[in-house]
Each structure stands twice: as C-alpha cells, then as structure tokens.
C-alpha positions in Angstrom: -41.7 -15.5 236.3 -41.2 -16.3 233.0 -42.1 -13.5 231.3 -40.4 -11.2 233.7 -37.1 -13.2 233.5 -37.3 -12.6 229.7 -38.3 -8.5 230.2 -35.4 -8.4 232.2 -32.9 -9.9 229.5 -34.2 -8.0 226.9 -33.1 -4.7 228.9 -29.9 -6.3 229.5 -29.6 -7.4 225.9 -30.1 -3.6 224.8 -27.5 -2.2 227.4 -25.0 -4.6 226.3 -25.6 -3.7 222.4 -24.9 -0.1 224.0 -21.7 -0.9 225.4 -20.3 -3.2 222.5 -20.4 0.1 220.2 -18.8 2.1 223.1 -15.4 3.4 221.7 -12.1 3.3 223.2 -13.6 0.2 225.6 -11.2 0.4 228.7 -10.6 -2.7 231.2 -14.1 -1.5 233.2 -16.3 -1.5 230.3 -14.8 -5.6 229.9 -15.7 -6.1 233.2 -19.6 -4.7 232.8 -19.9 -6.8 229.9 -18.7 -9.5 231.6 -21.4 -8.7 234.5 -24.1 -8.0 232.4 -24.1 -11.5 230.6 -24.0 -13.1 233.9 -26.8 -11.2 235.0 -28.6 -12.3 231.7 -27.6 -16.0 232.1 -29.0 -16.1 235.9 -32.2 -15.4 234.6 -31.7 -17.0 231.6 -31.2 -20.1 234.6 -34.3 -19.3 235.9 -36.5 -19.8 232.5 -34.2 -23.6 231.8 -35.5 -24.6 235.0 -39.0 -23.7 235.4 -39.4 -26.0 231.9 -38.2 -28.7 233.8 -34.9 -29.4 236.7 -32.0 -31.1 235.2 -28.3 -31.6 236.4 -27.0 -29.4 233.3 -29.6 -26.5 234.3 -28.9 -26.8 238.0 -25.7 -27.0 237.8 -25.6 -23.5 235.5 -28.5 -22.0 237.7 -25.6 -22.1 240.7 -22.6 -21.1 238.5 -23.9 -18.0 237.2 -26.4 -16.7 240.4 -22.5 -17.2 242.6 -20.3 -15.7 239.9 -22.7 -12.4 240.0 -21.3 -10.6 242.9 -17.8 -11.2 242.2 -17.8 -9.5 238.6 -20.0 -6.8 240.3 -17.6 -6.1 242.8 -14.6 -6.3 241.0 -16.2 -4.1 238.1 -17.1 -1.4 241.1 -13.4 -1.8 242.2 -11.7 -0.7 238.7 -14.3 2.3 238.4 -12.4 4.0 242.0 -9.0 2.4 241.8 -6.3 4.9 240.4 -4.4 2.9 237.9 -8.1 1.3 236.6 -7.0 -1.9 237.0 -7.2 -5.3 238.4 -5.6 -6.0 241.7 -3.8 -9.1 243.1 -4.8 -7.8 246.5 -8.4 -8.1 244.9 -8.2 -12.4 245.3 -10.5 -12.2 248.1 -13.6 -10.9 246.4 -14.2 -14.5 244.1 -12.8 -16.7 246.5 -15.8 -17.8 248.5 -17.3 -18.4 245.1 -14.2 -20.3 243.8 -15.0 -22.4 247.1 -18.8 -22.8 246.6 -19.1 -23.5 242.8 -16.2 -26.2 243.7 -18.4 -27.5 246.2 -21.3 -27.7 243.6 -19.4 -29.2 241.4 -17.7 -31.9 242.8 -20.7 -32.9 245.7 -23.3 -32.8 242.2 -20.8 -34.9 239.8 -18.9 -37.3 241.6 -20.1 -37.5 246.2 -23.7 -38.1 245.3 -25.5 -39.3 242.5 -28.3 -37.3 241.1 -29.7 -39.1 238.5 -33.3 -38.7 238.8 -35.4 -35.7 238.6 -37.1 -36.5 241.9 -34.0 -36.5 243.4 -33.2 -33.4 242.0 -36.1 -31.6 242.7 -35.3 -32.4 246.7 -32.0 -31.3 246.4 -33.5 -27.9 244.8 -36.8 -27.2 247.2 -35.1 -28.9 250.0 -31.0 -28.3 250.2 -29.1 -30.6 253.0 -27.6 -28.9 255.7 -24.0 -28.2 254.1 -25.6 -26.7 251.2 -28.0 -24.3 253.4 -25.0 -23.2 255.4 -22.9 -22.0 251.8 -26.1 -20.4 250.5 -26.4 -18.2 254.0 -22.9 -17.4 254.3 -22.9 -16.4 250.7 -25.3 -14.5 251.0 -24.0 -12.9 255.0 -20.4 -12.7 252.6 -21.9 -10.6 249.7 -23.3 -8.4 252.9 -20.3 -7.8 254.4 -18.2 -6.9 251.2 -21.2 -4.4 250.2 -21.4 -2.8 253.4 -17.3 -2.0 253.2 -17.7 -1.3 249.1 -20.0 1.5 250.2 -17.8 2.6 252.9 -14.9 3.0 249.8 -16.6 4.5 247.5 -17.4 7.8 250.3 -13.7 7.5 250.4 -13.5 8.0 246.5 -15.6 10.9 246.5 -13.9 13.0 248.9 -10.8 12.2 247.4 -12.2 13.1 243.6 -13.8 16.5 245.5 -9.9 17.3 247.0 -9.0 16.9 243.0 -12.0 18.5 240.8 -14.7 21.6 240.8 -16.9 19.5 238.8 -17.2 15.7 239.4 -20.3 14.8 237.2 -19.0 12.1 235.7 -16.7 11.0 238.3 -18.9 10.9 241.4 -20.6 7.3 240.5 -23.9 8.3 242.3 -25.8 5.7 240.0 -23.2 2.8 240.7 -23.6 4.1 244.7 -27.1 3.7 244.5 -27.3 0.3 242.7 -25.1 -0.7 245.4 -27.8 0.0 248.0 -30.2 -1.8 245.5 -28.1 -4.8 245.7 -27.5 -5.0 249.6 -30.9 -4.5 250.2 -31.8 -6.9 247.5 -29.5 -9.6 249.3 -31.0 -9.0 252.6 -34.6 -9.5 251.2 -33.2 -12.4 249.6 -31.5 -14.0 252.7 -34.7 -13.4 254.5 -37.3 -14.7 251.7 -35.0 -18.1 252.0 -35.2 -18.0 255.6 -38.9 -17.9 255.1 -39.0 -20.9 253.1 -36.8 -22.7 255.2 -39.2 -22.4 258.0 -41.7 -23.2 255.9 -43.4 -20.3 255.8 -43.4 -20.0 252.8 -44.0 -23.3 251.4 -42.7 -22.7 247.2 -39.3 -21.9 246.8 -40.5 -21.3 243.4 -42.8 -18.4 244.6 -39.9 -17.1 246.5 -37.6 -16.9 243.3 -40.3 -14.7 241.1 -40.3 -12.4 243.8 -36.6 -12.2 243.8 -36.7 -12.0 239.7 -39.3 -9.6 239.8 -37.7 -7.5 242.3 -34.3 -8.1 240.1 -35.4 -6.6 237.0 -36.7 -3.9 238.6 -33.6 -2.8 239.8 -32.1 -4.0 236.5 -34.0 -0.4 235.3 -32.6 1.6 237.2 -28.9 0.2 236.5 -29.5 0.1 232.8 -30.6 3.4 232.8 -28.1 5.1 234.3 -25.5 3.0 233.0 -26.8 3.9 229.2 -27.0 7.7 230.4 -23.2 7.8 232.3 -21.6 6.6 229.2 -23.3 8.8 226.4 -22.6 11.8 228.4 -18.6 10.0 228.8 -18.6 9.5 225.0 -19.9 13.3 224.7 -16.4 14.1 226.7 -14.6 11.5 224.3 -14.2 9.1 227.1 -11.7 11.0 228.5 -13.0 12.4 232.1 -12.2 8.9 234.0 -8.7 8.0 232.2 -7.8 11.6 232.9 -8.3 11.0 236.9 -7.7 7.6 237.3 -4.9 7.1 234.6 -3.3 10.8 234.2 -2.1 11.2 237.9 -0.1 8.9 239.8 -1.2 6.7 242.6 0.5 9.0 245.4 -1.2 11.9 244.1 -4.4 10.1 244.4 -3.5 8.9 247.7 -2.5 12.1 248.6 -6.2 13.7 248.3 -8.1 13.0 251.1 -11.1 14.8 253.6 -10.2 18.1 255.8 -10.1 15.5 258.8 -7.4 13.5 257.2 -4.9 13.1 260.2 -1.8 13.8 257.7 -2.8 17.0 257.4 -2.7 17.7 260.8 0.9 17.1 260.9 1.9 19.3 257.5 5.0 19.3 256.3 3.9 23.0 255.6 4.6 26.0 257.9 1.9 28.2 259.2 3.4 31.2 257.5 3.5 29.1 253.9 0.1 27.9 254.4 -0.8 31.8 254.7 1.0 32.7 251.9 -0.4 30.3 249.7 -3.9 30.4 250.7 -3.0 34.4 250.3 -2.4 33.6 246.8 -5.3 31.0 246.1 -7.8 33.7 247.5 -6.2 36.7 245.3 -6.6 34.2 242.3 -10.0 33.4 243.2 -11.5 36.9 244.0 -9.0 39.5 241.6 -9.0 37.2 238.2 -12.4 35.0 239.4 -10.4 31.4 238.2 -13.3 29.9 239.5 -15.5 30.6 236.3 -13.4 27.8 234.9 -15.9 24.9 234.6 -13.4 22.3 234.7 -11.2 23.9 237.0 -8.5 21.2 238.6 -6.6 21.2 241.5 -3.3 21.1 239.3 -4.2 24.1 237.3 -4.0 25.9 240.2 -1.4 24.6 241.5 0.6 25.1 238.4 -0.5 28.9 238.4 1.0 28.9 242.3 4.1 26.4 241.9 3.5 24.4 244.0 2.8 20.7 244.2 -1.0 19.9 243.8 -0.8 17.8 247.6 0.2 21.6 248.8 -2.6 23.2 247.5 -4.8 20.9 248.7 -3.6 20.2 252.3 -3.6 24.6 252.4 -7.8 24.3 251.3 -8.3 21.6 253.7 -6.7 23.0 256.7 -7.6 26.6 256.3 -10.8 27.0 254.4 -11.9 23.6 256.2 -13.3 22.2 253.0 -12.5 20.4 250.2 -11.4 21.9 247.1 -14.9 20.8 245.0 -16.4 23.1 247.8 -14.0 25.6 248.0 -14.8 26.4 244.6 -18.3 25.9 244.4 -18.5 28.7 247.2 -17.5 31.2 245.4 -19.3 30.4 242.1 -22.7 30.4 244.7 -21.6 33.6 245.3 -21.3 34.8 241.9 -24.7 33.0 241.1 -26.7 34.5 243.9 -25.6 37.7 242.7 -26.1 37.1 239.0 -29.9 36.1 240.4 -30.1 39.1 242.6 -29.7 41.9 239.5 -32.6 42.8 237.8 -31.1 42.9 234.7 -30.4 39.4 234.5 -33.7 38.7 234.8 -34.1 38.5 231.0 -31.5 35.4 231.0 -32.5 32.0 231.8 -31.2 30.2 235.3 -29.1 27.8 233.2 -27.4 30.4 231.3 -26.7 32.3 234.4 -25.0 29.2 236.5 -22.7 28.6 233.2 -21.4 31.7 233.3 -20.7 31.5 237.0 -18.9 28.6 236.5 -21.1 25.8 236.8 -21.4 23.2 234.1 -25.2 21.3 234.6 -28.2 21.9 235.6 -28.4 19.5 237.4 -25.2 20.0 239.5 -26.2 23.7 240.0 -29.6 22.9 241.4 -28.4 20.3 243.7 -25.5 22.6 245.3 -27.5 25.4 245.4 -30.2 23.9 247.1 -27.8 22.2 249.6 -26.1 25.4 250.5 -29.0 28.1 250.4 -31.8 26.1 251.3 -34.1 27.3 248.0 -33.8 26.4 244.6 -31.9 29.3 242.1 -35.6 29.8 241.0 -37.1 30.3 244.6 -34.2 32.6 245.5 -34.7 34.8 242.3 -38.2 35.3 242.8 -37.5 36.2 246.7 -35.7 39.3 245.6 -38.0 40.7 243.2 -41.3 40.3 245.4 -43.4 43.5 245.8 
C-alpha cells in the first residue's frame, strides 16, 4: 500500500506543480488545488497510519478522506456555473461533512477517551454502530449528489451545444468521466466495507490497499487529462471558459437549452418570423458558407441577423430540430464528405481537409463524422475511389 500511496502522490505532486505555473489562475483552478492537496493528504493518511494508529493520524485520516468530495463537487460546480463562482445555494454539498468531521471530533477528543493504541486500533478495524451508520450514509450521500452532478453536467452540454460549433474545451468529457470513476469507485468502496463488516473480509487493512490501489489508478486518468485540458486552454490564452461562462449573462445562459425545452414550445416568436429567420440563417449558411468559421458562435450569427442570440436559437431548435453545435456541424459534414468525394483532393491530407470545412481537431472531426456517417473520413474516402 505504501508504495502505491506514494506513486499516487507523486502524480499529484506533478499535476499540482502544473497548475501553480498556470497563468491567469481563476476561482476553479483554486478550487483544484485545493482538491488535489486533499487527495495527496488522504493518502498521505494512509502511509501515517500503516507506521503505527495514533489519535493525531486518525483524526487527520477522517478529516481529509470526508473533506474529498466536497471540494470535488464544488470544484465540478464552478467549471458549469455561468458566473464561475461559488454559490450560497451550494451549502448543502459540505454540510454532511461539517456534521461528520464534528462528530469525529468531539466523540474522539472529549465523549470517549482514546488513550491507548489498543483502543484505537478497535475503534479503527471495528467502528461502533453510530460511527458505521455516518460512514454508509456518507458514502449513500456522495452517491446521490454524483448521480444528480452527472445528470447537470448533460444539462451543461446541451446548453454549451445551443451556444458554440466547437465546444472542445468546454464539453468537460474528462471531468464527466472521472465522475463515473468516482461513483463507481464509491460503490466499490461502500461494498468492500460491507464486506468487512460481515467479516468477509477479515483486514480492513487489505480492504484499504485495494481502495488505494484502485485510487491512483484513477488518479491517471484525472491527471492526465487535467494536465492535457489546460495546456490546450493556455494554447487559447485561457480565454475559451471565461468567454462562455463570464462574457454572457446568466439569462443568456439560462436561455440555451435542448430542442425539447418546453419554453420553446410556447415562443414568443411567430411562425412567419421563425420562417423568416430560419430563411435567413439557411441563405447565410448555404450562399456565403458562415459555417467555415471554426469558432463560429451563436452571437455572431445573431449579430449578422439582429436579432437576439435566445431568437436564433429557439428558431434552430424548433425548426431544424437540433441544436445549434449540430446545426452547424451538418453542413460542414456536408462540405467534408464532399471535399473527400473529389479526386483531386486526394493529394491533401484528412486533417487539412476537415479544417478547411470548418472543423478545428482531429479529434472532434473523427468523432462527428463517425457518429453521423457511420465510417471514419478515412473509410468513406476510400469507398468512393474503389475500382
């Protein structure tokens, strides 16, 4: 365990070096930090108490394993909330720790003396009743807040797709993902526990390397594509997030939503001036190709139309019957697959031709493309130049 434990803080160390130099830190990169020396210091705990169980190390082995969620959530909150900032509403997410480390506290320090390290060591492999019942509904808590987390960050994305053609670095697949890591991580854990409580299992030491182990692992994947997500936001100056987030107003934000919103279905919009300006969207689209624009936004085109961004949007939804993101990447498939289909471009690479049709990865252009068509750009090129 040990030498996991100290593979694992040596990542962290590493991706928190990374986001100390990080320029024009903003109240989410604070947050990570904060998070990321908490997840150090948990299995930093780990190490103090395999050398030996006292009431200091205990004591800190609870604070910081409770404290984890609470700065994870809240740090996952400030990446999708429009202003990028702390909530008051947000009280509820470290209040059942508040009420646990409390607990800790005052039942370890002043209800029960544990001044041995016999008695110690019971209260650690064997937990009385009260404390078993905080550790599963802690863990049934952290659960339930996940499963709704996810649940607002699908919420995000359509909003971000009614808002961007590219959304890259505004998507948060990898913080999506570690959230899946995480609730399934808590589930193993609240099962492993249960385990040992049945004595099953009959080391609760065995049962927390196998939660470190499978910890660190994860810890990979997060650094990773944490590291990754902010050079590619420090290629962009940092400026992709506080231009969403911080450069448009909360009802604008509010006011993006899926194609089965139900305020759309009541528009303030006639018929005949959805018509004319989805008239006008499609003659900008297919007579001076706006959609070439890799960083085309909603409020570019809107500007171009004069109208309000929320009418441009509500017209997409309700008549194309998609979001704006793929409203636009329709027509730059289009564009691609034809690009693809002349012979004469065969002499140009796939990248170079899904630039110049507007999109701005490769990565981004193989995933939509296979989504839509079926085939990669390669597959599809090859089909139309088979003998």
């Amino acid at each position: 365990m040990i030498v996991v434990n100290i593979i694992g803080i040596s990542i962290l160390s590493i991706f928190l070096l990374f986001i100390f130099l990080k320029r024009k830190k903003i109240t989410s990169d604070y947050l990570l930090i904060l998070t990321t020396f908490v997840l150090g210091s948990s299995l930093f705990s780990e190490i103090w108490i395999s050398q030996g169980l006292t009431l200091s190390n205990y004591i800190f082995y609870f604070f910081s394993n409770t404290i984890i969620f609470p700065c994870f959530l809240t740090y996952g909150m400030v990446l999708i909330d429009e202003e990028h900032k702390i909530k008051k509403e947000w009280w509820w997410i470290p209040s059942f720790a508040i009420v646990f480390i409390a607990y800790i506290f005052v039942d370890t320090l002043f209800l029960n003396d544990y001044d041995t390290q016999e008695k110690l060591k019971k209260l650690f492999e064997s937990p009385p009743f009260v404390r078993q019942l905080f550790y599963k509904t802690h863990y049934i808590f952290i659960i339930v807040a996940l499963v709704w987390f996810l649940k607002k960050i699908k919420s995000y994305v359509r909003k971000i797709k009614n808002h961007y053609s590219s959304i890259e670095l505004l998507h948060l697949n990898w913080f999506r993902n570690f959230t899946y890591v995480y609730l399934t991580f808590s589930v193993f854990e609240i099962t492993m526990f249960s385990i040992y409580d049945l004595r099953i299992l009959t080391n609760v030491y065995e049962a927390l390397a196998v939660s470190s182990f499978l910890r660190v692992i994860s810890l990979f994947y997060l650094c990773y594509n944490g590291i990754r997500q902010y050079t590619i936001a420090e290629f962009n100056d940092g400026q992709v997030l506080d231009e969403f987030t911080m450069g448009h107003g909360k009802d604008t934000f509010e006011s993006q939503s899926s194609s089965n919103d139900l305020k759309y279905r009541y528009s303030s919009l006639s018929e005949a001036e959805m018509d004319g300006i989805f008239g006008q969207i499609k003659e900008l689209f297919e007579t001076e190709n706006i959609y070439l624009e890799p960083q085309l936004k909603i409020e570019e085109l809107a500007k171009q139309l004069r109208v309000t961004p929320h009418n441009v949007s509500q017209t997409i939804n309700l008549k194309a019957e998609k979001p704006f993101y793929d409203f636009v990447n329709e027509y730059r498939l289009n564009h691609f697959k034809k690009l693809l289909a002349d012979a004469e471009n065969r002499k140009f690479t796939i990248l170079a031709l899904g630039i110049e049709s507007g999109f701005n990865s490769k990565a981004t252009l193989n995933r939509v493309f296979k989504q839509n068509i079926g085939q990669s750009p390669r597959e599809f090129q090859r089909s139309h130049f088979i003998k």
